[in-house]
N, C-alpha and C positions, 0 to 999 in steps of 0.2 A: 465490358469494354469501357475503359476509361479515356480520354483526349488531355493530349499534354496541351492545356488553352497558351500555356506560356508560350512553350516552343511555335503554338501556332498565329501568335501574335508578332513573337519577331521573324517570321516568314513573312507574313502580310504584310509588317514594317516595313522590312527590308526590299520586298518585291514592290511594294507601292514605292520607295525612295528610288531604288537604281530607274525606274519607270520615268520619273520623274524627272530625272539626271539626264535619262537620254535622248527625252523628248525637249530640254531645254538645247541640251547639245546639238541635236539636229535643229531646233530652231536657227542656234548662230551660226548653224552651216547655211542655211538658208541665206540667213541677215549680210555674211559674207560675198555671198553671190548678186544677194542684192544689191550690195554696196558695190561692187564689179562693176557690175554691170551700167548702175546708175552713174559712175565715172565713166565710164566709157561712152554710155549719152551724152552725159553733159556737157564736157569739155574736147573727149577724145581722147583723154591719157587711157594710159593703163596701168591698175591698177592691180600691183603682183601679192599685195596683202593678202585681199579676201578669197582669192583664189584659193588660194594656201590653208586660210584658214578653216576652210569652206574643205579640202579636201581632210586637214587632219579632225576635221571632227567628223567627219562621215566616217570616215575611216575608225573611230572612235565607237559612232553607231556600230557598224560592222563588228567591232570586236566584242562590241556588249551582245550582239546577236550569234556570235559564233559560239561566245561561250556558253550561253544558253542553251544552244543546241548540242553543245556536248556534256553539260548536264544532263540532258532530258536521253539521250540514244545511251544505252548503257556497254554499246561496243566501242564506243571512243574510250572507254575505259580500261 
């Protein structure tokens, strides 16, 4: 039995980066709602940015999680 180490480095590459990608992206989902809502203390406005932004990158999350799981179940195929 041999291990293709190549193949099995740019798996880990790659699955360590998109990781990486989504947990930043869900951070600025976060930081958008922060900002929301800290407008909406502070002064009273409202603020229709971070909402928004806050929604397409969750939504973001979601697709980096949907498609994962239809790699993984082999009847999405």
């Amino acid at each position: 039995m041999q291990l293709d180490w190549t193949g099995l480095a740019e798996v880990a590459a790659v699955s360590t980066g998109v990781t990486v990608a989504t947990v930043v992206v869900f951070a600025l989902g976060v930081l958008g709602l922060a900002r929301a809502e800290a407008a909406r203390e502070g002064d009273g406005a409202t603020d229709a940015v971070g909402p928004v932004v806050a929604g397409l990158c969750f939504l973001a999350c979601a697709a980096v999680v949907a498609y994962g799981i239809y790699l993984i179940v082999p009847q999405f195929h």
